[in-house]
N, C-alpha and C positions, 0 to 999 in steps of 0.2 A: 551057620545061618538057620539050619534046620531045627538046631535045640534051641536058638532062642525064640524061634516060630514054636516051638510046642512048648514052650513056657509061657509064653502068652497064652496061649490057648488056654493051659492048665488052670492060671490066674483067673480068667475069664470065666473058667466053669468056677472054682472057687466062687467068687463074687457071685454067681447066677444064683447057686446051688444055698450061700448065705442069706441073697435077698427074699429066694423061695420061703427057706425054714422060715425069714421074720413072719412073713404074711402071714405065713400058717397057723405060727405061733398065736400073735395077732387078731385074728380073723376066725378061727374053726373053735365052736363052744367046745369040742370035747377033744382033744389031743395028748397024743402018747411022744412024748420025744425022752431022748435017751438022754438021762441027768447026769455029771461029776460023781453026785451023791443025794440020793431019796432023802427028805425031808421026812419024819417022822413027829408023830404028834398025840396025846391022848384025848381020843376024842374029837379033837379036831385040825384033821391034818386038812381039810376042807377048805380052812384059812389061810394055808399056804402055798397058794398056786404056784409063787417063783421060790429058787433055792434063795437064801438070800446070801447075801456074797458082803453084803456090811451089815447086818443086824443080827443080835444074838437070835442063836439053835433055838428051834421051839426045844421044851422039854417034859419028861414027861411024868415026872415029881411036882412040887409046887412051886408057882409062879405069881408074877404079877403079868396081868392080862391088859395091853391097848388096843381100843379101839377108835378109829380115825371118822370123823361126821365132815365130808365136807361137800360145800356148794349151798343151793338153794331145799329146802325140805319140803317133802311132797309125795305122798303115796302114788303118784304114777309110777308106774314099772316102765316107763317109755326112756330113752336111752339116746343121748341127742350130744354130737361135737359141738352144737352153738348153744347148749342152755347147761347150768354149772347146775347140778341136780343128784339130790341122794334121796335113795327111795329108803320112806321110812319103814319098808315092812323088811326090809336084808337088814340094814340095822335092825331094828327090833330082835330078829331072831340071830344075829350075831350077840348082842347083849343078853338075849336068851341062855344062849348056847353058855359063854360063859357065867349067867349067873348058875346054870346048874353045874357047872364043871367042876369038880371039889376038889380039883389040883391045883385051879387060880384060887388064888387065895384075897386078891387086890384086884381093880378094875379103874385104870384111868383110860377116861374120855377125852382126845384132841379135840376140840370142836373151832371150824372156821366157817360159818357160815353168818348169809347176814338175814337168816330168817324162813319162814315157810310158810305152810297153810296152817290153818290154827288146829284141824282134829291130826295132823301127824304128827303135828311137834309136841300135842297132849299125848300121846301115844308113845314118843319115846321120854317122855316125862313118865310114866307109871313104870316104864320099864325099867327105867336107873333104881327109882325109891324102890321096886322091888327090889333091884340087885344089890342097893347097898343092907338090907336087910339082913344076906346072908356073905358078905364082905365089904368093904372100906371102896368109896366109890370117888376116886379124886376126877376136877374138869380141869383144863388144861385148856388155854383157851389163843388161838393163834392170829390173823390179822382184826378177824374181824365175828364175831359173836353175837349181835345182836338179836331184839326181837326172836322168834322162834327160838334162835342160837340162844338164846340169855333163858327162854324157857324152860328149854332142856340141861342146859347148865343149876337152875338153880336147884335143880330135885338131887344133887350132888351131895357129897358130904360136906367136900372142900372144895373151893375155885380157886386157882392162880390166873392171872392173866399178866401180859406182859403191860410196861408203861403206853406204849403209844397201843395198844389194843382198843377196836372200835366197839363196843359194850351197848348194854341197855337198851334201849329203843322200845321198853313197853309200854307197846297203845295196837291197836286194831287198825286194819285199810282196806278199802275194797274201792275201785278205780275204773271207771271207763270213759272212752270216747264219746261223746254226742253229737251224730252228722246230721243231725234235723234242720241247721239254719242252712249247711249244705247244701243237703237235700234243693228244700226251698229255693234257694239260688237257680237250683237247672232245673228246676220243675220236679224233681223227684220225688218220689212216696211210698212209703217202707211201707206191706200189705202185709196184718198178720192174724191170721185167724186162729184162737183160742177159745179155751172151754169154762175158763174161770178169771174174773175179775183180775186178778194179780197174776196170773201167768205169766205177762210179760214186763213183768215189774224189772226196771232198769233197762227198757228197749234205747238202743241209741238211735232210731229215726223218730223218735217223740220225744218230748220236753217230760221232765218227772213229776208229777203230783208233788203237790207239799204232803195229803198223807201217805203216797207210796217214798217219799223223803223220810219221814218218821217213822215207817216200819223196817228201812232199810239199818235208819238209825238205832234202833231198839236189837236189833240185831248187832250188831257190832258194839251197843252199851255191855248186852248181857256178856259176849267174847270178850270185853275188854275184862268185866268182871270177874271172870273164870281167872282171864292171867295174872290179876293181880294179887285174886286168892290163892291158886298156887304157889307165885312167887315168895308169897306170907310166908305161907307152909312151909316150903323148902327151902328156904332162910331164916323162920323162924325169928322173923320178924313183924311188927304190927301191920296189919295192911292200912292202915291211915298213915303210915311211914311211906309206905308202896307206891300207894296215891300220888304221894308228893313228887315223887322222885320220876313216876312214870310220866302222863303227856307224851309221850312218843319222844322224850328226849335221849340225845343219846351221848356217853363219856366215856371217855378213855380209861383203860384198865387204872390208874393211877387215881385221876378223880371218883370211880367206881369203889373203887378202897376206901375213899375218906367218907362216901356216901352208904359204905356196908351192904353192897351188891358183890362187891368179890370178898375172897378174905385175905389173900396173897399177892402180889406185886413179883411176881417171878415166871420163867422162862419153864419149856418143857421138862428138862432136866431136875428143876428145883421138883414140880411136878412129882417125878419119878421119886426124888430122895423124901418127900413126905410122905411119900406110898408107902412106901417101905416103911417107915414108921410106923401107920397107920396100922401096917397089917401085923408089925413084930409086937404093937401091944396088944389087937384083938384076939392072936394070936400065940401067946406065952414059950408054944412049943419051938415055933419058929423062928423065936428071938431066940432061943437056948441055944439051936440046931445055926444059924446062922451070927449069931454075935456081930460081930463090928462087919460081917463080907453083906451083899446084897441080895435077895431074892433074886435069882433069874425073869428076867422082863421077857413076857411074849408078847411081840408085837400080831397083830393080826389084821393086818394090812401091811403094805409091800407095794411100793412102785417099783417099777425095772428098768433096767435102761438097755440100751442096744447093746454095748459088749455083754451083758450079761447073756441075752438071747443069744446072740454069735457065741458065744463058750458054750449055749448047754445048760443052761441054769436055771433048765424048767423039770419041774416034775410033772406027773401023771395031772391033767385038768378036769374034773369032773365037771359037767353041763354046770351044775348047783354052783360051782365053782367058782368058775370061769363068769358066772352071772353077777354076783360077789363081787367080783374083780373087776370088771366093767361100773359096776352101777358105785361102787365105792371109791371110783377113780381120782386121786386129787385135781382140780381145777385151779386154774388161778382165774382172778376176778377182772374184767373188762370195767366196771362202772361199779358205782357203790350206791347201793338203797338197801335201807335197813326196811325187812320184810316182815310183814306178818299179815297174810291174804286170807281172807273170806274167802274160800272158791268151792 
């Protein structure tokens, strides 16, 4: 009776002792817990906060390098369970990091997102076209890509997306409430004291001018115009082609194909086996050195799961790290609006 009283007990601490490490894991920017096996990496083992326990060894010869975009795009650094959000300044300097890296040799982008604000997702547009400068830059594109998503894919070399993928959506939006007839109703009255005429251009306890209407408009002409010169650019197509196809409409990776916004009709994996191409002809040395096997894929993103935390299957987290790893967190999507914000 007594041994199986302190078997309980034992189990009890067990399980206590499990829940504690997850939190910790979880919860603390900077944590030391004891790994199976250290995760190594050149140059950026930073990228590797969990061991991974299904996806290929980083390595530390040369590579094909992924990087994962997902949620809404937007320079906040703010970090939120209810809002699907990736800060464009960690990507930017993850795509950094691997374009100076001279061990990746390749660089595919998953991107699932259905949009952002317009100066972040220009921002991770200059940074791809730099990176494919100095290697082969494939997108990969996962439920849904639109708008922002579609902007930063197109500075790509190559795009695959799947058939039912949500695509396209470029046009501009900028969206508020107006409680002015509200107001009205209870007697209410929005008091706002300013220093210049349009300060409070787009207030929602007033009705909008028709010409605080056309300068709000003129604004979102000339953003619309930026996206669709870039899109030109980075496809390498007529922007009077662009034109047509944008209006804020939006198709699925299949229709996308026959209208020459993607170039591939394929899944991640096809993805990966174009890369390798890409890189075995920019590359001469490494088609010799590799022949019919494949470049080692380093992924640089990593989701975890719980047995992994319970076995041990962390390494050392650096603050930098472990921010990375938060802010890059995959999301799944509650509702669907293809985004592209003024804000």
């Amino acid at each position: 009776m007594e041994n199986k009283k302190n078997k309980k007990n034992i189990a009890a601490i067990i399980i206590i002792f499990s829940i504690i490490c997850l939190i910790i894991s979880l919860f603390l920017p900077s944590s030391k817990t004891i790994a199976t096996k250290e995760l190594t990496s050149s140059k950026s083992s930073g990228y590797f906060p969990f061991k991974s326990l299904h996806t290929t060894t980083p390595f530390k010869d040369e590579h094909i390098s992924v990087i994962r975009i997902d949620g809404i795009i937007s320079d906040s650094p703010s970090v939120s369970l209810f809002r699907d959000l990736t800060s464009s300044s960690t990507a930017l300097e993850l795509i950094k990091k691997v374009t100076e890296d001279k061990s990746s040799k390749g660089l595919v982008i998953r991107i699932n997102s259905p949009g952002g604000t317009v100066a972040a997702s220009q921002e991770l547009y200059e940074a791809i076209r730099k990176a494919k400068k100095e290697k082969p830059v494939v997108i990969t594109m996962g439920d849904i890509a639109a708008s922002g998503g579609y902007y930063i894919a197109a500075a790509g070399d190559t795009i695959f997306a799947n058939p039912g993928t949500i695509t396209g959506s470029i046009g501009v939006i900028t969206s508020y409430i107006n409680v002015h007839q509200l107001f009205t109703m209870y007697g209410l009255e929005g008091v706002t004291i300013k220093s210049g005429k349009y300060k409070d251009i787009g207030s929602p306890t007033r009705p909008m001018t028709e010409e605080e209407r056309k300068i709000l408009q003129s604004l979102l002409d000339d953003s619309y115009h930026q996206f669709i010169s870039d899109v030109a650019s980075g496809r390498n197509i007529p922007i009077e082609k662009v034109s047509k196809l944008a209006e804020g409409l939006i198709y699925t990776g299949k229709q996308a194909k026959n209208k020459g916004l993607i170039d591939f009709v394929g899944d991640y994996s096809k993805a990966l086996k174009h890369t390798q191409k890409l890189v075995k002809k920019r590359f001469p040395d490494l088609a010799r050195k590799y022949k019919n096997k494949d470049i080692p894929i380093q992924e640089t993103w990593r989701g975890t799961s719980l047995i992994d935390l319970l076995v041990g299957a962390t390494n050392h987290i650096s603050p930098k790290s472990s921010l990375e790893l938060k802010l890059l967190k995959p999301y799944t999507y509650s509702k669907f609006q293809p985004l592209w914000l003024l804000e």
